[in-house]
C-alpha positions in Angstrom: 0.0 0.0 0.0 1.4 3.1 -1.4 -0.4 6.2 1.1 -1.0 4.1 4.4 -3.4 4.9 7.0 -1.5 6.5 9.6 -3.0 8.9 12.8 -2.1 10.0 16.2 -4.9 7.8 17.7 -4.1 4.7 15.6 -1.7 2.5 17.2 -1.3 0.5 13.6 -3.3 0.0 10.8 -3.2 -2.7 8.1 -5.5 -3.8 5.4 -7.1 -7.4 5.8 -8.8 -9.6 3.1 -12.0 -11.2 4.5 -14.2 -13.9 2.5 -17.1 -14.1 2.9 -19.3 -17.8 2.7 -20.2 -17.0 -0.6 -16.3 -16.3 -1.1 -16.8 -12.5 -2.3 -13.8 -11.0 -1.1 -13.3 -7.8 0.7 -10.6 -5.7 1.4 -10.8 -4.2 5.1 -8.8 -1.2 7.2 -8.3 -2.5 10.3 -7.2 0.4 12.3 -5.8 -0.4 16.2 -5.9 2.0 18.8 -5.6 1.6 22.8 -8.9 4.1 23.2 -11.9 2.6 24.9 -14.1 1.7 21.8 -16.9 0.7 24.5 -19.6 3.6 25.0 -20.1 1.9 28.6 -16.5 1.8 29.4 -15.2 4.1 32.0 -12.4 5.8 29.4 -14.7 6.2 26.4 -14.5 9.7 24.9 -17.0 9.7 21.9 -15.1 13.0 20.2 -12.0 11.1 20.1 -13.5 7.7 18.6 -15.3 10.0 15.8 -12.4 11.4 15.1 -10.6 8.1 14.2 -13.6 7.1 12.4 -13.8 10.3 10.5 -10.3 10.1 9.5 -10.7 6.0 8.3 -13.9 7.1 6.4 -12.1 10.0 5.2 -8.8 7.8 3.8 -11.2 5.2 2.6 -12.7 7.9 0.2 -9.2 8.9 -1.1 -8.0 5.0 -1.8 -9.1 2.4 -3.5 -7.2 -0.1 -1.2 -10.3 -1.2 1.0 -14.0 -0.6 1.3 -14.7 -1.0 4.7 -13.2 -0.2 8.3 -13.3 -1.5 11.6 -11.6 -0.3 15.2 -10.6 -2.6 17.2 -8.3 -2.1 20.5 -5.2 -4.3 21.0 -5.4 -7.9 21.9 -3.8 -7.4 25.2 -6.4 -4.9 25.9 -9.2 -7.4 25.2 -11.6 -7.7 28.1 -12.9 -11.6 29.0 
């Protein structure tokens, strides 16, 4: 990928092929961040997750690398 996703609230960012059970394939931004993604968690700020979400919608528009995106906090992070 030529123009990466990059932003001060994404920890990483990488672009994931998921088939479907049809196999249709699509091409995914799967942006990590250590923000509380959870609007019942105790750390969630909503301005700060829009912004991250405005910035994937807004890099999605400009490439034709992926369709969709999806947040998702670290897997250390992960809650059982």
């Amino acid at each position: 990928m030529a123009n990466e996703f990059t932003h001060p609230l994404a920890r990483a960012a990488r672009i994931w092929r998921a088939v479907g059970d049809d196999g249709t394939e699509r091409r995914i931004l799967v942006v990590v961040t250590t923000m509380e993604l959870d609007p019942k968690g105790r750390g969630y700020k909503k301005t700060m997750v829009d912004k991250l979400s405005r910035a994937a919608k807004e890099y999605l528009a400009r490439s034709s690398d992926a369709s969709d995106y999806v947040l998702m906090n670290r897997m250390k992070d992960w809650r059982a």
